[in-house]
C-alpha positions as CSV (number, residue, x, y, z in Angstrom):
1,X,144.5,120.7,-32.6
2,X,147.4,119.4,-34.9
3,X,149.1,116.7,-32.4
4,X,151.3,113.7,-33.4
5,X,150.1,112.1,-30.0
6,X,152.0,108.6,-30.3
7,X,155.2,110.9,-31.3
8,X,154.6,112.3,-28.3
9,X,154.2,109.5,-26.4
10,X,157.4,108.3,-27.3
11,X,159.7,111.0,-26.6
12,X,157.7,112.1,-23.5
13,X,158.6,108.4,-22.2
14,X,162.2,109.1,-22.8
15,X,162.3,112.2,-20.5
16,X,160.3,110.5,-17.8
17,X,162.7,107.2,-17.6
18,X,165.3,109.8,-17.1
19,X,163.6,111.2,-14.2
20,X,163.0,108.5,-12.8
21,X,166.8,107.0,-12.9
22,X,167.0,110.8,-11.4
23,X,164.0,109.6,-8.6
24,X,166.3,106.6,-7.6
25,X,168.9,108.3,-6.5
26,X,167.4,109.9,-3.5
27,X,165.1,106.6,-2.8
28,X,165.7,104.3,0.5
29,X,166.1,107.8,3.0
30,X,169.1,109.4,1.1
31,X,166.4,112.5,-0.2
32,X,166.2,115.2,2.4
33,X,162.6,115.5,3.6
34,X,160.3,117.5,4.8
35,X,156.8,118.7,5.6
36,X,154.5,120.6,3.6
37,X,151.7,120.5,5.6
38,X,149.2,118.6,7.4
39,X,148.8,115.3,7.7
40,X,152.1,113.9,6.3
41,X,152.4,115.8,3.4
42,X,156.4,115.6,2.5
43,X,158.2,116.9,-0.1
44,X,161.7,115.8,-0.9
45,X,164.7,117.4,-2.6
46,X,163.9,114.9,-5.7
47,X,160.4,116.2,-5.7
48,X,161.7,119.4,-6.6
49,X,164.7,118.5,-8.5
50,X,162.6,115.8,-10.8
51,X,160.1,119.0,-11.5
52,X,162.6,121.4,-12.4
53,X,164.2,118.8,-14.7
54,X,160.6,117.6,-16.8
55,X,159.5,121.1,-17.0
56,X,162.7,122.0,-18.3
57,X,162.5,118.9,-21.0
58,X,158.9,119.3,-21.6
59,X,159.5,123.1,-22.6
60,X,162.0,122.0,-25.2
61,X,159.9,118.7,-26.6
62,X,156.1,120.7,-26.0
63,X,157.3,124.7,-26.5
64,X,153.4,126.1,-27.0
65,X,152.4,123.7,-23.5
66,X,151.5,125.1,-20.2
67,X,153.5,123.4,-17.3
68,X,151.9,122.2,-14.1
69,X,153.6,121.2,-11.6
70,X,153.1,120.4,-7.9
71,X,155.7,122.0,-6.3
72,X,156.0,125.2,-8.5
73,X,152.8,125.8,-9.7
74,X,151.8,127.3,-12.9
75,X,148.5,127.7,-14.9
76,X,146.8,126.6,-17.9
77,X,144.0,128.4,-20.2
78,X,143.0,127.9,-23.8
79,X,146.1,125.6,-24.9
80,X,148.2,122.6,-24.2
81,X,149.6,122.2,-20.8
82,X,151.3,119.0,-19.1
83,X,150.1,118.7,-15.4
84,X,153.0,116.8,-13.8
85,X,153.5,114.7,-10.4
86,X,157.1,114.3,-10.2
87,X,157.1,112.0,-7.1
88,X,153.0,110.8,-6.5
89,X,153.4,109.5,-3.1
90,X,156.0,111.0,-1.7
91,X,155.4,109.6,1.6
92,X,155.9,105.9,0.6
93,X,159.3,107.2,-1.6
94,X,160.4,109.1,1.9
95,X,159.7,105.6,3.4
96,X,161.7,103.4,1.7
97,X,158.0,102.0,0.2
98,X,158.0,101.1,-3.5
99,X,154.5,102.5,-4.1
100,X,155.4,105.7,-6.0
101,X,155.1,107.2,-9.5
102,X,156.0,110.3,-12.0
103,X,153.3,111.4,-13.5
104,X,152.7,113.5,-16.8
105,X,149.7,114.1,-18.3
106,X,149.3,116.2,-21.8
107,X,145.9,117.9,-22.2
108,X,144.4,120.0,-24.9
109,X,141.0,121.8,-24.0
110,X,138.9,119.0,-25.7
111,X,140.4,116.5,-23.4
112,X,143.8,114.2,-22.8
113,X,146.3,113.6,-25.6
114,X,149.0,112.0,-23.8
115,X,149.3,110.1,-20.6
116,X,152.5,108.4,-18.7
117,X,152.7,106.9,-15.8
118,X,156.4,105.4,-14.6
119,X,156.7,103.7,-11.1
120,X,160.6,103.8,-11.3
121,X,161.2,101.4,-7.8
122,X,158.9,98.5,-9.6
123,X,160.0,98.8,-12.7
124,X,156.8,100.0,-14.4
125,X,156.0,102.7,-17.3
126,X,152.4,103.4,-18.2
127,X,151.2,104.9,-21.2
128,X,148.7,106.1,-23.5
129,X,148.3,108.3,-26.3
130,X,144.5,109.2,-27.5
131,X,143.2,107.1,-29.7
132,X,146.3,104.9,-30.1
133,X,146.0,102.4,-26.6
134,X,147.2,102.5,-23.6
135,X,149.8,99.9,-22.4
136,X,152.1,99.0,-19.4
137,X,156.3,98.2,-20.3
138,X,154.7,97.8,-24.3
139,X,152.3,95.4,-23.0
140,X,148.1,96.6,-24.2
141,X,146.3,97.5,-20.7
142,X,142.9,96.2,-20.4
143,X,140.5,96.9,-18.1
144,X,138.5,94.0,-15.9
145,X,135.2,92.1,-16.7
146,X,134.5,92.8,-13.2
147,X,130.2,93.1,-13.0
148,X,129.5,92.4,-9.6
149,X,130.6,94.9,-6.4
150,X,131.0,91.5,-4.2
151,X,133.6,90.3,-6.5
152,X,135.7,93.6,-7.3
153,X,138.6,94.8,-6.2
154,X,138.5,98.6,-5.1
155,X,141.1,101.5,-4.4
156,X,140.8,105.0,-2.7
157,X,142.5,107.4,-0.7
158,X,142.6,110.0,2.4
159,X,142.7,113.6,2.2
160,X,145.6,115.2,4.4
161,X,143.7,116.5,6.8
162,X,141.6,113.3,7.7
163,X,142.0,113.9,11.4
164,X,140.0,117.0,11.3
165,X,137.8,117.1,8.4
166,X,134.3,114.9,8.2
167,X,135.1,114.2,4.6
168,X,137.7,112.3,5.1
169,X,136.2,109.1,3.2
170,X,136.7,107.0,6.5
171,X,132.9,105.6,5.8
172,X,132.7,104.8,2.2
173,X,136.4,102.7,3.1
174,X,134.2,101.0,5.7
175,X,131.3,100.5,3.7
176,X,132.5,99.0,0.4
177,X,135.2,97.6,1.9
178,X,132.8,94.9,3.6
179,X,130.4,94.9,0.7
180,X,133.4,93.9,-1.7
181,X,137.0,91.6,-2.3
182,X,138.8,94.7,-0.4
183,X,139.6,98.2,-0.9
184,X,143.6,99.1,-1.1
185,X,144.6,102.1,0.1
186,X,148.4,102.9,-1.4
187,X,148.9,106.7,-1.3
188,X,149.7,107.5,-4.7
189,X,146.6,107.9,-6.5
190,X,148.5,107.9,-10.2
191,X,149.9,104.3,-9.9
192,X,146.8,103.2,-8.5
193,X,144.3,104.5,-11.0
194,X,147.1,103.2,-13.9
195,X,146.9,99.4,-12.1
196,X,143.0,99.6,-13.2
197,X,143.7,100.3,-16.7
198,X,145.7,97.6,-16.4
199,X,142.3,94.7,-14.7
200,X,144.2,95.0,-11.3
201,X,141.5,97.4,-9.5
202,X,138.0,97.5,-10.4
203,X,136.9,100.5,-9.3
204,X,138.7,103.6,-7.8
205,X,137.2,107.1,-6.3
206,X,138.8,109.9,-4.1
207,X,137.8,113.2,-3.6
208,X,140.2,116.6,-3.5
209,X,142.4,115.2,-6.0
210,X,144.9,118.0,-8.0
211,X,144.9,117.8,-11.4
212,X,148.3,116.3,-11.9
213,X,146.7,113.6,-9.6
214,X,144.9,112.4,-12.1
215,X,145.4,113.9,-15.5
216,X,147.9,111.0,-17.1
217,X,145.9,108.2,-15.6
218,X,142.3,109.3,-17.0
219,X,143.6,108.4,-20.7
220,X,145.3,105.5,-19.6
221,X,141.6,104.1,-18.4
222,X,139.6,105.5,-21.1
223,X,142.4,103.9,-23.7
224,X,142.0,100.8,-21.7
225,X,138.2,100.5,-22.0
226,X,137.4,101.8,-18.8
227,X,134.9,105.0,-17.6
228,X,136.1,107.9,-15.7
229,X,133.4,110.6,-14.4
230,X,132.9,112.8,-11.4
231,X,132.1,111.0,-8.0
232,X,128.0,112.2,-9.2
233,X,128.7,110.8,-13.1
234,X,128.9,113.8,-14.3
235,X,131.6,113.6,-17.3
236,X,134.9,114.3,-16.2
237,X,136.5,117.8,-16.8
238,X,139.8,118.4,-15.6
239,X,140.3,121.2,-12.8
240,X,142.9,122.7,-10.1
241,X,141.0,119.9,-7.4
242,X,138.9,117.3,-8.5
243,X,137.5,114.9,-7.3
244,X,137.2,111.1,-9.4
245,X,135.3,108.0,-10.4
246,X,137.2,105.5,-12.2
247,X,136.4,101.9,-13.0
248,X,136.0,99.0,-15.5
249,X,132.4,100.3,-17.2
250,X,130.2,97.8,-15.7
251,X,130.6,98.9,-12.0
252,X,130.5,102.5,-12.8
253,X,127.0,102.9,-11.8
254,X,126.9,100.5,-9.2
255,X,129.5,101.9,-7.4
256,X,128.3,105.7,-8.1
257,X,125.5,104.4,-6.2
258,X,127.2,102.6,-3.1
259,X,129.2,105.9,-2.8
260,X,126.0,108.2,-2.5
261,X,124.1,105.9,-0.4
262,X,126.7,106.1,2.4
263,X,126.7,110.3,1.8
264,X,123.0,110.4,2.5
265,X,123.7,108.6,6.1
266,X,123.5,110.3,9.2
267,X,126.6,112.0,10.0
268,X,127.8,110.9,13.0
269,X,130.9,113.1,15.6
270,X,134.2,113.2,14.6
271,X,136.6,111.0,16.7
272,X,138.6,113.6,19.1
């Protein structure tokens, strides 16, 4: 497929700074809130008025692309199709919590062409284009040397419905998190996967991920250096849910195998 990616790149980085100058507006409890289901799952007025506004930009940069977006939807088949974030972590952003991101991710159907992350409160744009790099405010993004579990640095998440559901990845936090430097926990799975492209994180895994979740930050880790599979290491195709693998290289088998070993434990009774 005929793509100038690092064109691209740099006009899709335009539209996003935009959004998120549009983001900051509603930041520190001026965006009306609220919930979309359970578990804390909020969506704001900016949510929706930062999705209308990229999918109305993205049409005219990207006409032939498919849009996904969180809050409206859409659908992708044979083509290009940006899956978009416009506010990843949304309950940090309806907080007052820095800790949030837009996220755009342009994919053909032999993988990622174009990847931006932008955490407007921080200051901080992401971005890769395939085969060109990735990098963070024009700065290249590397990923760590990280080789040993004990020494790394490790990120995940929590599905909404954690309360209720025994895959809620309470035991796998527990577990690496005494067998390692720490696992973070930030709720915004974009910013964190694009802070390992970047040698922050190590390692990174969640499970019931949506695709615009994840679909900027996998190129800016592969562009980095890094290896992104399925939690099994299967290679990683790109779906309505997913669930994700991320880290350096090195650890990526290591921690494949931590993750298994605490799925083949007993189960034990949820906490009611």
């Amino acid at each position: 497929m005929d793509v100038d990616v690092e064109a691209l790149r740099g006009a899709a980085t335009k539209i996003v700074l935009e959004a998120g100058a549009l983001v900051m507006e509603g930041f520190h409890g001026v965006a009306q809130t609220r919930s979309k289901g359970a578990g804390g799952d909020l969506v704001t007025e900016y949510d929706e008025r930062c999705e209308a506004m990229l999918r109305d930009r993205l049409a005219a940069l990207t006409p032939a692309a498919a849009f996904v977006g969180e809050e409206s939807g859409g659908a992708w088949g044979d083509g290009l199709a940006w899956h978009v974030d416009p506010i990843d972590g949304t309950g940090n952003y309806a907080h007052g919590h820095p800790w949030f991101a837009i996220s755009m991710g342009l994919w053909s159907p032999d993988g990622p062409l174009v990847g931006i992350v932008h955490a407007p409160a921080m200051g901080l744009t992401y971005s890769a284009a395939a085969g060109c790099g990735a990098t963070c405010n024009d700065r290249p993004l590397r990923v760590s040397e990280t080789r040993d579990l004990e020494q790394a640095l490790l990120a995940t998440g929590f599905p909404h419905d954690r309360a209720t559901s025994p895959e809620n990845n309470y035991r796998a936090f527990v577990h690496l998190d005494a067998r390692s430097h720490g696992v973070r926990r930030c709720a915004a799975a974009a910013l964190e996967l694009a802070v390992l492209a970047g040698g922050g994180y190590d390692g990174f895994w969640d499970r019931g991920l949506s695709s615009w979740d994840v679909a900027a930050a996998v190129l800016l880790i592969e562009e980095a250096g890094g290896t992104v599979t399925h939690l099994g290491g299967e290679p990683f195709v790109l779906a309505p849910k997913v669930e994700i693998l991320a880290t350096n290289g090195p650890l990526q088998s290591t921690l494949k195998d931590a993750l298994a070993h605490v799925r083949a434990l007993p189960s034990e009774p949820m906490v009611q």
